[in-house]
C-alpha positions, 0 to 999 in steps of 0.5 A: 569205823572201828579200830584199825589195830588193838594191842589188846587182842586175843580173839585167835587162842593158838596165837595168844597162847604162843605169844605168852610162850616166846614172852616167857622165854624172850621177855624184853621182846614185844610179843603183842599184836604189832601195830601199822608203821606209817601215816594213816594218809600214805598213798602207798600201803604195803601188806605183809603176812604176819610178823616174824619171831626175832622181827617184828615180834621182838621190837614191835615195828614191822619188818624190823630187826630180821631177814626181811628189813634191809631188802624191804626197807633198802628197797623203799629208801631206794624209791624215796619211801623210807628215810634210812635204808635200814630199820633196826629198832622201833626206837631208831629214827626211821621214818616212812615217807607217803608209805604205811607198812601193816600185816594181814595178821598183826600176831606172830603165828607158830612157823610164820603159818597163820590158818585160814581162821586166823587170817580172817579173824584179823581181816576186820583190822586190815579192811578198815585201815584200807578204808581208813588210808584210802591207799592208791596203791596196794603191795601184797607180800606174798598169795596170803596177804594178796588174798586177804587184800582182795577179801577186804576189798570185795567185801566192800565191793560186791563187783570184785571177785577174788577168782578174776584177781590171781597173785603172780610176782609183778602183777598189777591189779586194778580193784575198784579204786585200789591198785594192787600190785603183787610181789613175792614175799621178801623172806630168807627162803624166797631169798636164798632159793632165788625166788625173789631176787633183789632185782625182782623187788625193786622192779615191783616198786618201780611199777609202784612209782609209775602210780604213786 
């Protein structure tokens, strides 16, 4: 099996080339391919879609430092996967208990949009860390990640299909072995318009402990 995660990646040019641009106007942010946060033997994987700019770019942990950690992180603290409910640097002392966090894409792409290119150019890393973790449960933030998911799963087994798997918040999918379980991405859109409430979050993670 190959990497799970390279910090020397620069197979996507757009990408690259807009790393090198916030590092040279944000030089003490990460600005590298942010690696998975968690043990390589959790029972729940949590996919997100890429990192944000003053987020996970910035401090190189996922969900970190932005709009989305106290909902994501609170959340998971709530249901006994986190330590603390809140994750606000990589060097703090948050810890993930039986949960990985990763993204679909490890690289911060312009206005948080990757291409269909660039999803699928970064699905090699998220495929083997599924086969790696062998997670029993399976969150995907958002249609992208939930996609991308499916796209590592049925590449693996040729009997799920991606059209039979539709993302709706809440749902929950059963794919081969992994259980996939749908939520709206917990972003400051999603959150300010009304899409995902706090409520609707953590109605997903209380599905997610019926099965982990």
């Amino acid at each position: 099996m190959t990497a799970v995660y390279n910090e020397h990646c620069r197979d996507c040019p757009r990408l690259a080339a807009f790393l090198d641009q916030v590092k040279a106007k944000h030089p003490t942010y990460f600005c590298k391919p942010v690696p998975p946060f968690g043990s390589d033997q959790a029972a729940l994987l949590v996919v997100g879609l890429a990192p944000g700019l003053h987020g996970a770019n910035a401090t190189g942990r996922p969900f970190t430092g932005d709009w989305c950690s106290d909902l994501l992180y609170g959340t998971l603290h709530a249901y006994g996967f986190a330590k603390k409910p809140r994750s606000i640097a990589a060097d703090d002392d948050q810890a993930l208990i039986n949960c990985r966090l990763t993204n679909a894409v490890k690289c911060l792409p312009p206005e948080n949009k990757p291409t269909p290119l660039e999803v699928n150019t970064c699905l090699r890393y998220l495929k083997n860390e599924i086969l790696l973790i062998k997670p029993k449960v399976i969150v995907a933030l958002g249609a992208v990640a939930h996609n991308a998911v499916l796209s590592c799963l049925s590449a693996e087994d040729k009997t799920i299909r991606r059209s039979a798997f539709k993302f709706a918040h809440g749902a929950v999918h059963q794919c081969g072995p992994y259980r996939l379980i749908d939520s709206y991405h917990p972003s400051r859109y999603n959150t300010n318009t009304g899409r995902l409430t706090p409520e609707m979050f953590r109605a997903v993670f209380a599905k997610v402990r019926e099965y982990v």
